[in-house]
TIFI-559865 format. One record per atom (N, C-alpha, C): atom name; residue in one letter; chain; x, y, z. Coordinates in pm, whole numbers, m for minus. Atoms other than C-alpha are relative to their C-alpha. Layout:
residues N
<CA,a,A,<X,Y,Z>>;
...
end
This chain:
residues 206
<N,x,A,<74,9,m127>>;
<CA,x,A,<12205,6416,9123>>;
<C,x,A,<m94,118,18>>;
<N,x,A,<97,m120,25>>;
<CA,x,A,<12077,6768,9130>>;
<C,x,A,<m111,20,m110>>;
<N,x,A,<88,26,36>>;
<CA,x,A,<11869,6693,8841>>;
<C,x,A,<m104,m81,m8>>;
<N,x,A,<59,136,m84>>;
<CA,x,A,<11768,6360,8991>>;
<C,x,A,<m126,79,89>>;
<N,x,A,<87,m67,m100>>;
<CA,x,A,<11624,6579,9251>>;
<C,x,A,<m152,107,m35>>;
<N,x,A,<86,m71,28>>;
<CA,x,A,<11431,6844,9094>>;
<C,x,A,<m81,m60,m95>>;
<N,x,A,<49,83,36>>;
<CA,x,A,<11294,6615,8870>>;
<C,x,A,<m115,m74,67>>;
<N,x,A,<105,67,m130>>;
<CA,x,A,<11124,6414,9168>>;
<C,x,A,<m112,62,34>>;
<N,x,A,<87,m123,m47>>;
<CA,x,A,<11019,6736,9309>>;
<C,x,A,<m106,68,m93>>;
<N,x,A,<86,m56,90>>;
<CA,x,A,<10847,6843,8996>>;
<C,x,A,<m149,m101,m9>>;
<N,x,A,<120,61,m22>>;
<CA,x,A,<10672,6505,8989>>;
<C,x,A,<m88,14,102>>;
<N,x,A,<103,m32,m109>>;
<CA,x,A,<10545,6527,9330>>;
<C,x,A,<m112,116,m46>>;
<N,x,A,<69,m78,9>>;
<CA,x,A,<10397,6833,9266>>;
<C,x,A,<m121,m21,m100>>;
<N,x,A,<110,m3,77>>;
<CA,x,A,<10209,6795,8943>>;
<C,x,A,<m112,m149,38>>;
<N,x,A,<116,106,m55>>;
<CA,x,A,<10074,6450,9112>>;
<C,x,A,<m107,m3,72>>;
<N,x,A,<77,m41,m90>>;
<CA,x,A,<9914,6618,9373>>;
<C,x,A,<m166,46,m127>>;
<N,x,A,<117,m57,61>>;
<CA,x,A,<9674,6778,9119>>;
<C,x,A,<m53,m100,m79>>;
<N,x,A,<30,69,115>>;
<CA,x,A,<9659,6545,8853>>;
<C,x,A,<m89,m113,79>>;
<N,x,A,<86,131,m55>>;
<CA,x,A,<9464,6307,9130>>;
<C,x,A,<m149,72,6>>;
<N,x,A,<124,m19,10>>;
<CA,x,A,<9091,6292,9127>>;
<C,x,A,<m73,75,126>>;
<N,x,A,<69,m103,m125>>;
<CA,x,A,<8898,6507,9306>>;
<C,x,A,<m127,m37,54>>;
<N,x,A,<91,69,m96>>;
<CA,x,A,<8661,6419,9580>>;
<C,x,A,<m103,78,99>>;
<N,x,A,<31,m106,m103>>;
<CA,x,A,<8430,6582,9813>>;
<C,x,A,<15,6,100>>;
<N,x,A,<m60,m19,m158>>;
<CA,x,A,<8627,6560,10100>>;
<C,x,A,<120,102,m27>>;
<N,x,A,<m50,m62,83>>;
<CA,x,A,<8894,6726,9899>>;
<C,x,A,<13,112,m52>>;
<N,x,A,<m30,m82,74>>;
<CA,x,A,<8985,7038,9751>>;
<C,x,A,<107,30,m25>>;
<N,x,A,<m142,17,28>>;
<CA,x,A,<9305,7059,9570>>;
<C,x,A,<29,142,m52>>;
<N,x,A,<m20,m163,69>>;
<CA,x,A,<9465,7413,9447>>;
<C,x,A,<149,m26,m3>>;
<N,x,A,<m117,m67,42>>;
<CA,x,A,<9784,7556,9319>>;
<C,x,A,<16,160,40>>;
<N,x,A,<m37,m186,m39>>;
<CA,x,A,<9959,7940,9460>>;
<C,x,A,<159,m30,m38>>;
<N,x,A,<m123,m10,54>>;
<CA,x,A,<10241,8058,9356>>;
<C,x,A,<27,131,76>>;
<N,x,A,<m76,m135,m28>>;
<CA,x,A,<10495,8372,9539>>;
<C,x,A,<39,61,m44>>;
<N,x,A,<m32,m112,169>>;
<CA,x,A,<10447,8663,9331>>;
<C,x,A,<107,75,55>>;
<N,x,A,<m158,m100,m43>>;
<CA,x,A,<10767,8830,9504>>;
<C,x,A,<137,m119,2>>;
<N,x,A,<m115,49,m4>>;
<CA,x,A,<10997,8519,9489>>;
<C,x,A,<59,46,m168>>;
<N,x,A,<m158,1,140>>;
<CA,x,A,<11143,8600,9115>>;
<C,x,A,<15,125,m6>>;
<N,x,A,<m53,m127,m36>>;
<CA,x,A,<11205,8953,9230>>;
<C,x,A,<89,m24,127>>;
<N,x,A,<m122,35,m111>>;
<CA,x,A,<11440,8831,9549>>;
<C,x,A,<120,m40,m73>>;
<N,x,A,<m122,25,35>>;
<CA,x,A,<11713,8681,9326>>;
<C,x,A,<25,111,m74>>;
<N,x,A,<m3,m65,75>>;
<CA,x,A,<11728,8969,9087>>;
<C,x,A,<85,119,63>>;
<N,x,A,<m89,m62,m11>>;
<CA,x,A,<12033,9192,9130>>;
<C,x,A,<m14,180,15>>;
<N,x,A,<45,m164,m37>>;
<CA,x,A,<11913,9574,9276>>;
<C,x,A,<106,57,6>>;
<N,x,A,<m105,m91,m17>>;
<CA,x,A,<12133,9819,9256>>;
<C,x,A,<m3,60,166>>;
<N,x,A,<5,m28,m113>>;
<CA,x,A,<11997,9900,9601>>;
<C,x,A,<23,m80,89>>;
<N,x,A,<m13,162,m95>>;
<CA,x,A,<12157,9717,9896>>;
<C,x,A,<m92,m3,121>>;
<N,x,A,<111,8,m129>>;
<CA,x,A,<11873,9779,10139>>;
<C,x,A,<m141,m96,m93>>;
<N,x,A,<145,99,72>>;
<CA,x,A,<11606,9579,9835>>;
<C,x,A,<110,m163,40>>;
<N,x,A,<m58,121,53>>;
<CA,x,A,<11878,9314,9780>>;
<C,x,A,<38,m72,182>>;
<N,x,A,<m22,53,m145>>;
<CA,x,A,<11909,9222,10210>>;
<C,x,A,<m193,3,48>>;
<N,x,A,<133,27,m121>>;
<CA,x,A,<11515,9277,10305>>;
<C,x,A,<m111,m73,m113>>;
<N,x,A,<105,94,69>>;
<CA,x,A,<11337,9155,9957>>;
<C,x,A,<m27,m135,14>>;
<N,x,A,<11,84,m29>>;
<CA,x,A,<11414,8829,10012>>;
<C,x,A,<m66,m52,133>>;
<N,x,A,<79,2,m189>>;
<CA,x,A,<11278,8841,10426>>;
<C,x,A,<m134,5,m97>>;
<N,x,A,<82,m11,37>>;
<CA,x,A,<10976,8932,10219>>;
<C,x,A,<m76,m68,m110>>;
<N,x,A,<32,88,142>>;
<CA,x,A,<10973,8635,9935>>;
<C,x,A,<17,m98,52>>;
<N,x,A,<8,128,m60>>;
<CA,x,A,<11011,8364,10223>>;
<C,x,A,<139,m35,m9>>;
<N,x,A,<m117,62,48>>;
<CA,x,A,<11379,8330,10143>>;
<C,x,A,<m10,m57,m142>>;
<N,x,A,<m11,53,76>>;
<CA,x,A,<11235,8202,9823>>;
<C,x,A,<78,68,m113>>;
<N,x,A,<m55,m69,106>>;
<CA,x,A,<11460,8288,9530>>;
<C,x,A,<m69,m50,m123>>;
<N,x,A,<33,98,105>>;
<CA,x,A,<11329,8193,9150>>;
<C,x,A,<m150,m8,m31>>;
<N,x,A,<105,14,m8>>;
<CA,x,A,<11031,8044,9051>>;
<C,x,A,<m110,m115,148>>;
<N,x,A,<4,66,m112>>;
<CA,x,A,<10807,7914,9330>>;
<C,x,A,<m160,m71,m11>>;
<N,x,A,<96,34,m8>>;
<CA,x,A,<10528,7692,9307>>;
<C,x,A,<m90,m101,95>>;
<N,x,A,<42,111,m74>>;
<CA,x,A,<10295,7523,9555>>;
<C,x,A,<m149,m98,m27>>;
<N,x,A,<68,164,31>>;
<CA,x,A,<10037,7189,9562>>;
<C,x,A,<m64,m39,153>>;
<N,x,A,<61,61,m127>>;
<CA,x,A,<9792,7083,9819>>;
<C,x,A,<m148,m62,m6>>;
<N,x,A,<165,57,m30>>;
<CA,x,A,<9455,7015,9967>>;
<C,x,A,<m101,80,134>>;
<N,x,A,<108,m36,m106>>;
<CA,x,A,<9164,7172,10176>>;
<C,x,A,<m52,m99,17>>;
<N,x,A,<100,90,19>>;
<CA,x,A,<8994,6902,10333>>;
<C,x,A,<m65,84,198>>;
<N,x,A,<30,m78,m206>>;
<CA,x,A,<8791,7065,10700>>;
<C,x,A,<49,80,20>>;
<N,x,A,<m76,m114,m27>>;
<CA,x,A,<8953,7286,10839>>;
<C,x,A,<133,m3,33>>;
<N,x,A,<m158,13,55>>;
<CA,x,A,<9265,7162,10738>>;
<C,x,A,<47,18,m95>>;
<N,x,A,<m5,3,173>>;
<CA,x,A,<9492,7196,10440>>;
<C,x,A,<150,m42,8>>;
<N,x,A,<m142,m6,21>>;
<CA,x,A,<9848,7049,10378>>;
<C,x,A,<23,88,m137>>;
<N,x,A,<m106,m85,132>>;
<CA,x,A,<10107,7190,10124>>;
<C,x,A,<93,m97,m1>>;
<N,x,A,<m120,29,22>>;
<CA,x,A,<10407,7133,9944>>;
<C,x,A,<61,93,m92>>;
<N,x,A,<m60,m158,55>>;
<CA,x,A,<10609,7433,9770>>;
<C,x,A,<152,m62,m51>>;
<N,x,A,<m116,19,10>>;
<CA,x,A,<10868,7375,9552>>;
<C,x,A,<56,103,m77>>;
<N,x,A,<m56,m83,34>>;
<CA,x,A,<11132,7651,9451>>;
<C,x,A,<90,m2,m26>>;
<N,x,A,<m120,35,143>>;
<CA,x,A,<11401,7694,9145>>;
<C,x,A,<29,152,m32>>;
<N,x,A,<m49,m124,61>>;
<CA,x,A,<11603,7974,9134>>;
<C,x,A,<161,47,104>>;
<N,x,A,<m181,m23,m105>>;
<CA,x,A,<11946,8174,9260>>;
<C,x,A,<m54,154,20>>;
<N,x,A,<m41,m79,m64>>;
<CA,x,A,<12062,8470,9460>>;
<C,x,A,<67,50,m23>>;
<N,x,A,<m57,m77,54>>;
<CA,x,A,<12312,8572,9287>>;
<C,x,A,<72,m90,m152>>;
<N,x,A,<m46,58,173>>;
<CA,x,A,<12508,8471,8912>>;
<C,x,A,<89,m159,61>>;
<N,x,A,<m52,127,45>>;
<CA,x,A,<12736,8185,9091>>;
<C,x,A,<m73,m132,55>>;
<N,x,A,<57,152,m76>>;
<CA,x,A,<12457,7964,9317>>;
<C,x,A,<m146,m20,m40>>;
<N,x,A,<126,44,12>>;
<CA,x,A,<12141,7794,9278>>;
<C,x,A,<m60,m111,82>>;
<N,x,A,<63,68,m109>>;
<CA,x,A,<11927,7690,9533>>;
<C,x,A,<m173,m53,m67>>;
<N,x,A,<118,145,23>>;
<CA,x,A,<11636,7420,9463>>;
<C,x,A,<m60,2,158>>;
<N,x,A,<m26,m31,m82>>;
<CA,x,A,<11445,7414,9735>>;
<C,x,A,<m156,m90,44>>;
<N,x,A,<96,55,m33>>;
<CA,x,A,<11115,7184,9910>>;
<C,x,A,<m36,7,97>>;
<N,x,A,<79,m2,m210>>;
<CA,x,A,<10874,7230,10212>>;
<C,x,A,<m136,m89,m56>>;
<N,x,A,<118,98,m22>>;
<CA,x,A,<10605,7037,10299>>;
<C,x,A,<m55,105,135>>;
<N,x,A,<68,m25,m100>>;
<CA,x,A,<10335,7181,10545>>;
<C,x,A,<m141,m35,20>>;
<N,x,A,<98,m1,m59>>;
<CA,x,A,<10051,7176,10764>>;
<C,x,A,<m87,94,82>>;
<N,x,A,<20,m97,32>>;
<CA,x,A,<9844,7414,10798>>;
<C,x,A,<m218,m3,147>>;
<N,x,A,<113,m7,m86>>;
<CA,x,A,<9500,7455,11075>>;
<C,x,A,<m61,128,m24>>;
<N,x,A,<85,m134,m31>>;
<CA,x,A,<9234,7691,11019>>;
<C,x,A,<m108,8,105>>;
<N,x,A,<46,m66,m134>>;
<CA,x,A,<9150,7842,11326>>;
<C,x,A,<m156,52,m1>>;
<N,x,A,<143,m83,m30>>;
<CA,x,A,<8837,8034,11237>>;
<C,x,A,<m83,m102,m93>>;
<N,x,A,<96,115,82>>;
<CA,x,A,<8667,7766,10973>>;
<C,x,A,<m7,m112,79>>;
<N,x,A,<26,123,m183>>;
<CA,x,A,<8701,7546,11348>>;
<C,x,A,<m143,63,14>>;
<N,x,A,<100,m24,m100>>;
<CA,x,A,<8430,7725,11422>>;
<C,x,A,<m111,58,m164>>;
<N,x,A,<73,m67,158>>;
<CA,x,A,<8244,7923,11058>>;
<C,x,A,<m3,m151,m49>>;
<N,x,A,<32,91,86>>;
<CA,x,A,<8299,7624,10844>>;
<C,x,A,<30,17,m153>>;
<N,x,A,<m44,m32,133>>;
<CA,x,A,<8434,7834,10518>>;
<C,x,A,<89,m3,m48>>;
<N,x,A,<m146,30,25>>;
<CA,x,A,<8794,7730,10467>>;
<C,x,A,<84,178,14>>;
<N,x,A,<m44,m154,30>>;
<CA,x,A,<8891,8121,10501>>;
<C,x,A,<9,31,190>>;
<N,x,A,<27,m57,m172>>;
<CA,x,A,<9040,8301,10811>>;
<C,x,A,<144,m29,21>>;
<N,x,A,<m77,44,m93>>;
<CA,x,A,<9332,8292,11007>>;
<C,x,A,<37,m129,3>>;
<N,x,A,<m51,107,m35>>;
<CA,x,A,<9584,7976,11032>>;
<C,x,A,<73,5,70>>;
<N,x,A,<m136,28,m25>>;
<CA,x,A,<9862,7853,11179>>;
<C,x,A,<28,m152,m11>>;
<N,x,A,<m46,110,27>>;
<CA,x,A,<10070,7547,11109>>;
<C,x,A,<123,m16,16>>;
<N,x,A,<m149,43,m42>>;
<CA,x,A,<10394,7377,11124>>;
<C,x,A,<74,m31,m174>>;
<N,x,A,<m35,m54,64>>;
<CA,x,A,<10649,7375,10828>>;
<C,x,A,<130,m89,m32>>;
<N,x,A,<m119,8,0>>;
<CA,x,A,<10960,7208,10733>>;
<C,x,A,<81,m4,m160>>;
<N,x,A,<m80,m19,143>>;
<CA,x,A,<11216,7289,10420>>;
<C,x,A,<111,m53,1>>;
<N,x,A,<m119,75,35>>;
<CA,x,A,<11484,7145,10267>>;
<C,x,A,<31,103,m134>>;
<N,x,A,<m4,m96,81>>;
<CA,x,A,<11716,7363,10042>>;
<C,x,A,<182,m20,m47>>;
<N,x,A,<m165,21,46>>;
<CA,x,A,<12050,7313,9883>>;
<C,x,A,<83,98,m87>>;
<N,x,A,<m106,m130,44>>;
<CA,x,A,<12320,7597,9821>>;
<C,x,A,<51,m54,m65>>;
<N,x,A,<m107,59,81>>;
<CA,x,A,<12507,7508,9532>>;
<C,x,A,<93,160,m65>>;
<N,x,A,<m85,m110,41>>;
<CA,x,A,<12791,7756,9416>>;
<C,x,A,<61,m101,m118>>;
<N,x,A,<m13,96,120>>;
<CA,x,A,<12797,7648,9042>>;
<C,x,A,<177,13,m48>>;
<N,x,A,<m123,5,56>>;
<CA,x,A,<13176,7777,8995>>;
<C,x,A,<80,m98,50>>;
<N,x,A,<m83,90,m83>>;
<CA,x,A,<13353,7587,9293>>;
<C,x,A,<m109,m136,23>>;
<N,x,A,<95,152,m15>>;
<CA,x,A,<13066,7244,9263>>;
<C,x,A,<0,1,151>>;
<N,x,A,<m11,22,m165>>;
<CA,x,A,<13062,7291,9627>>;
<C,x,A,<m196,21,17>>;
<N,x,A,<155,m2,m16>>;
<CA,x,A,<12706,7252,9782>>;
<C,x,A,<m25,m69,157>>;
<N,x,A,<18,m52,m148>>;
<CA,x,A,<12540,7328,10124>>;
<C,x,A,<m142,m74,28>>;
<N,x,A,<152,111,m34>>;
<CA,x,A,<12231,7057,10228>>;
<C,x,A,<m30,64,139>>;
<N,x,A,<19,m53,m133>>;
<CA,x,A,<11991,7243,10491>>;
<C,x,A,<m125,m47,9>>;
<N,x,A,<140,70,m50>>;
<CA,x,A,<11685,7091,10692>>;
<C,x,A,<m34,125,117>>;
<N,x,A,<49,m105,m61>>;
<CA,x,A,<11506,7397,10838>>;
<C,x,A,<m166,m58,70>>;
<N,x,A,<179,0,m64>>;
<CA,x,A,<11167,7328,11093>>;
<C,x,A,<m52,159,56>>;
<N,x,A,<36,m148,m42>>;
<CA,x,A,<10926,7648,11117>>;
<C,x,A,<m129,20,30>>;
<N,x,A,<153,17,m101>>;
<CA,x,A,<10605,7758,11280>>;
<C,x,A,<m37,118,m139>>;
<N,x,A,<13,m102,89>>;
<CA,x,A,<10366,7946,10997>>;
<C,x,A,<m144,45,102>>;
<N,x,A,<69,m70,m33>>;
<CA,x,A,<10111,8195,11073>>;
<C,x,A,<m42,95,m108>>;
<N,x,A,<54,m87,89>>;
<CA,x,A,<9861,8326,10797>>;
<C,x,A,<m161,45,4>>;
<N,x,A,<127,m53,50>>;
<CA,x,A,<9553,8461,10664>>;
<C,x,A,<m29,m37,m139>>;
<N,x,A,<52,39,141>>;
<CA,x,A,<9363,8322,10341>>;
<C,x,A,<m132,23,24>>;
<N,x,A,<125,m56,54>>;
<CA,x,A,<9095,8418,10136>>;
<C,x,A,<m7,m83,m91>>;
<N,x,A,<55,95,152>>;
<CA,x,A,<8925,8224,9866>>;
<C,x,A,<m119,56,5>>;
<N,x,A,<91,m71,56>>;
<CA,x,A,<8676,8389,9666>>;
<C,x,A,<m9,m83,m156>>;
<N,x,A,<61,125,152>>;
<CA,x,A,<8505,8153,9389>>;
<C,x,A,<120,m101,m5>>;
<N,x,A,<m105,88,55>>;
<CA,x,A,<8829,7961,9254>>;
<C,x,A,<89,59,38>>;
<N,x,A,<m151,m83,m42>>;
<CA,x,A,<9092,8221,9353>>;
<C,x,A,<30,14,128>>;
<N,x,A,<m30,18,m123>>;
<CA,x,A,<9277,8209,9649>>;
<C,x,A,<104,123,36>>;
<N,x,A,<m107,m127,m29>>;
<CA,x,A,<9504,8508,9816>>;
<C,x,A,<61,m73,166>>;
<N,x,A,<m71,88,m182>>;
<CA,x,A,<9754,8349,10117>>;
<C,x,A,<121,133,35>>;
<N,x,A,<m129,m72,m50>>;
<CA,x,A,<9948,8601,10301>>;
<C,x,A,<39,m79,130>>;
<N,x,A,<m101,132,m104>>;
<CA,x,A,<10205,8399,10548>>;
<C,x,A,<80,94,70>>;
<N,x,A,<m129,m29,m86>>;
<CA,x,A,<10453,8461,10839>>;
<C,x,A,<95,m130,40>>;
<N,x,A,<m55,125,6>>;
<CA,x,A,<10699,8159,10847>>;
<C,x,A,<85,52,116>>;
<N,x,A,<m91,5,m101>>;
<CA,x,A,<10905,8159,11170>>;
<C,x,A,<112,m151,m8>>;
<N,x,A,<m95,153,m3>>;
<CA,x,A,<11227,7888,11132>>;
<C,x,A,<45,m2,175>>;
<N,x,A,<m2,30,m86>>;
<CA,x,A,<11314,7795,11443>>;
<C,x,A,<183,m84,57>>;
<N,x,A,<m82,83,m2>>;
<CA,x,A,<11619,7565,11410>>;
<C,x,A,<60,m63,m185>>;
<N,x,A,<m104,4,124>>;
<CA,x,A,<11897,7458,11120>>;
<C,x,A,<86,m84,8>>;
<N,x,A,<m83,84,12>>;
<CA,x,A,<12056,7136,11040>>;
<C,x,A,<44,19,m119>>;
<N,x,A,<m33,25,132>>;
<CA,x,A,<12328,7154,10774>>;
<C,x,A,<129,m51,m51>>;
<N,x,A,<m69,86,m3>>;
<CA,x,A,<12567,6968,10618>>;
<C,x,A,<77,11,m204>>;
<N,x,A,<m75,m87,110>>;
<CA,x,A,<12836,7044,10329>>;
<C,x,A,<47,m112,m106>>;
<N,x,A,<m75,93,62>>;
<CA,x,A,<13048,6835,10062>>;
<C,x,A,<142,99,16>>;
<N,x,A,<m100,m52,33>>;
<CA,x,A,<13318,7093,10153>>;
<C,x,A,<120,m119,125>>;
<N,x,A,<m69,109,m82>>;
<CA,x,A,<13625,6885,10253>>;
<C,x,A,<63,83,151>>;
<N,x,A,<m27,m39,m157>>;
<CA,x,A,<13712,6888,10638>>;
<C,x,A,<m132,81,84>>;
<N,x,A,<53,m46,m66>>;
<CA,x,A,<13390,7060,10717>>;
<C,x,A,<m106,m102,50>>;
<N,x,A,<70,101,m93>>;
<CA,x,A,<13159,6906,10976>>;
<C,x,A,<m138,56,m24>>;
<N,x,A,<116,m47,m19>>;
<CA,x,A,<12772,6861,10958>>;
<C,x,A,<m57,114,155>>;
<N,x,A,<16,m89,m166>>;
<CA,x,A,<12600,7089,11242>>;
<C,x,A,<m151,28,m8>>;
<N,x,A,<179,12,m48>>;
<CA,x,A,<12259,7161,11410>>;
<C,x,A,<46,138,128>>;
<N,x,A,<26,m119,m76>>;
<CA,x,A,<12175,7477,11568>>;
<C,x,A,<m116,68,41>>;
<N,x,A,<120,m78,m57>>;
<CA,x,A,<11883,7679,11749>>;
<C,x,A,<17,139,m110>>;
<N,x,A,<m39,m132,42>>;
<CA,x,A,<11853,7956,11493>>;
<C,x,A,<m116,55,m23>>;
<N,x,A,<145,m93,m3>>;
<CA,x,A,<11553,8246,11490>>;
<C,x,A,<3,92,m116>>;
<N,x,A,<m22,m113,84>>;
<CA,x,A,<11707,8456,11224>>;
<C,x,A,<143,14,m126>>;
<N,x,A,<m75,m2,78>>;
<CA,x,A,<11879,8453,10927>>;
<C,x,A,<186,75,m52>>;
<N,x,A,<m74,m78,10>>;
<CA,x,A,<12032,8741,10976>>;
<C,x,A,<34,15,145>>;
<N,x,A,<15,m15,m135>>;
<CA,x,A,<12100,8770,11313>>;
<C,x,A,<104,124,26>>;
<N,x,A,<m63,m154,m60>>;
<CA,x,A,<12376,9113,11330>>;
<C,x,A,<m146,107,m49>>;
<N,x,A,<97,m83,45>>;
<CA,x,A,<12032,9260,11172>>;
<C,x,A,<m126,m44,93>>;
<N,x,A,<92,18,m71>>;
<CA,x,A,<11768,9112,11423>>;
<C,x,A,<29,m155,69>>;
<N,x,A,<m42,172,m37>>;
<CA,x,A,<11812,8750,11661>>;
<C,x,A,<m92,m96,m54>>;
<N,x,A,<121,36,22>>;
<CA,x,A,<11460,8723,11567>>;
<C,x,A,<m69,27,m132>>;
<N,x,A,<73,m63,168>>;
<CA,x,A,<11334,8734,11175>>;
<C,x,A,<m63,m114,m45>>;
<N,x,A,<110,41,26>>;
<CA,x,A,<11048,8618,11067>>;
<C,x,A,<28,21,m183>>;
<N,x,A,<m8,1,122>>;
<CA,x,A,<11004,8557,10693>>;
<C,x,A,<m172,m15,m37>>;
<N,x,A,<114,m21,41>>;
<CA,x,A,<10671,8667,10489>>;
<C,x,A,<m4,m59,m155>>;
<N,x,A,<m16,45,168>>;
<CA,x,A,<10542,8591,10138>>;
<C,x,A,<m206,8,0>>;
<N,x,A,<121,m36,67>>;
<CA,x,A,<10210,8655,9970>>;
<C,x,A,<m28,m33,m150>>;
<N,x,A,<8,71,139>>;
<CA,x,A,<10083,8407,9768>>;
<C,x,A,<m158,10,m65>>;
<N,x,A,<148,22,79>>;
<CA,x,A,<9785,8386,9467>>;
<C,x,A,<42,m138,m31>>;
<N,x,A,<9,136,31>>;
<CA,x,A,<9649,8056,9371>>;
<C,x,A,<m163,m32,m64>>;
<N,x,A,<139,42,94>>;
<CA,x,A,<9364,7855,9191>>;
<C,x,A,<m74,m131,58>>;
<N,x,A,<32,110,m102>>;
<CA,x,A,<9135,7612,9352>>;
<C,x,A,<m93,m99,m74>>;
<N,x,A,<90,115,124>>;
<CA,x,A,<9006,7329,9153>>;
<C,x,A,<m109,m77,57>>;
<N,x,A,<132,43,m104>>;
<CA,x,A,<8685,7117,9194>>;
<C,x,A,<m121,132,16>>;
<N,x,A,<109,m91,m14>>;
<CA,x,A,<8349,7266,9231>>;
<C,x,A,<m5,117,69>>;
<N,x,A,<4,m131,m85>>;
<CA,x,A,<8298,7609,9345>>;
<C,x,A,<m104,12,78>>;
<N,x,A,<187,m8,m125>>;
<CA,x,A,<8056,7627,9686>>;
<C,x,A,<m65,111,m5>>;
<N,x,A,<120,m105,m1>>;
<CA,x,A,<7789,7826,9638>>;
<C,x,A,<m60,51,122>>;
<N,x,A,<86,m64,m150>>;
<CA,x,A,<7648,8065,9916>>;
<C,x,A,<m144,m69,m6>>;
<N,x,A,<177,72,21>>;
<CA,x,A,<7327,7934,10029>>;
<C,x,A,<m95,137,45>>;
end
């Protein structure tokens, strides 16, 4: 089943690109150059509690798939990797994404914000036990695109946490949650700073 899954997820992704490109259209690929430094075992316990706040929660490798079309752009981000030697979390968002200042300029660049939702499954490979979570989150970034290259720095706010176990006797559940950590803040925000490549013609200044 777990390979059932990532499997899917891989197709999605490379489908997105592999479709023809249009001039309503602009399709790209970014990737989170700090998620395969979050799972990676620091000897320091102040990297190994705040790197991850700073890799989106993403652990692994992390790759995302979309479209500029106006001054819109969806996504979809999918991420393969663990947190520590016994779990591995797989992991899919989908978003939506408004640029605020190309409302008004017209250059896909500037200030966004959008809405956000992930799906992410804890598996603890010794005990086969595994943790199904549906997270909705508010994002807030800044992108740049310069010729074909793209630079996305993000603020992902989750908001709320449905999740649901295969451990026996335990009950699904749904909660208001702001923070991951919450004896460390009620309120945590998660960042990430992504590069990417933007396919399709490059617009020329006039």
């Amino acid at each position: 089943m777990k390979k059932a899954i990532i499997i899917l997820n891989i197709f999605l992704y490379f489908n997105i690109v592999l479709k023809a490109q249009t001039a309503e259209r602009t399709y790209y690929l970014t990737t989170n150059i700090l998620s395969p430094f979050s799972g990676m075992n620091k000897s320091s316990a102040t990297l190994n509690a705040l790197l991850p706040v700073f890799s989106n929660i993403e652990y692994g490798f992390t790759l995302s798939g979309g479209y500029f079309k106006n001054y819109h752009f969806v996504e979809s981000r999918l991420t393969l990797g663990k947190s520590n030697d016994y779990n591995f979390i797989p992991q899919i968002q989908f978003g939506y994404n408004f640029l605020v200042i190309d409302y008004f300029k017209k250059n896909q660049n500037g200030f966004y914000i959008g809405a956000n939702i992930r799906y992410w499954d804890y598996i603890n490979k010794y005990t086969k036990t595994q943790r199904h979570n549906i997270s909705p989150s508010i994002d807030l970034g800044y992108i740049w695109k310069k010729n074909r290259f793209i630079v996305d720095v993000r603020l992902n706010q989750n908001f709320a946490i449905f999740t649901k176990t295969n451990i026996e006797n335990a009950k699904s559940g749904f909660d208001f949650s702001f923070s991951p950590m919450p004896e460390l803040s009620p309120v945590l925000p998660f960042f990430s700073i992504n590069l990417g490549y933007k396919f399709g013609q490059v617009e020329k200044k006039k």
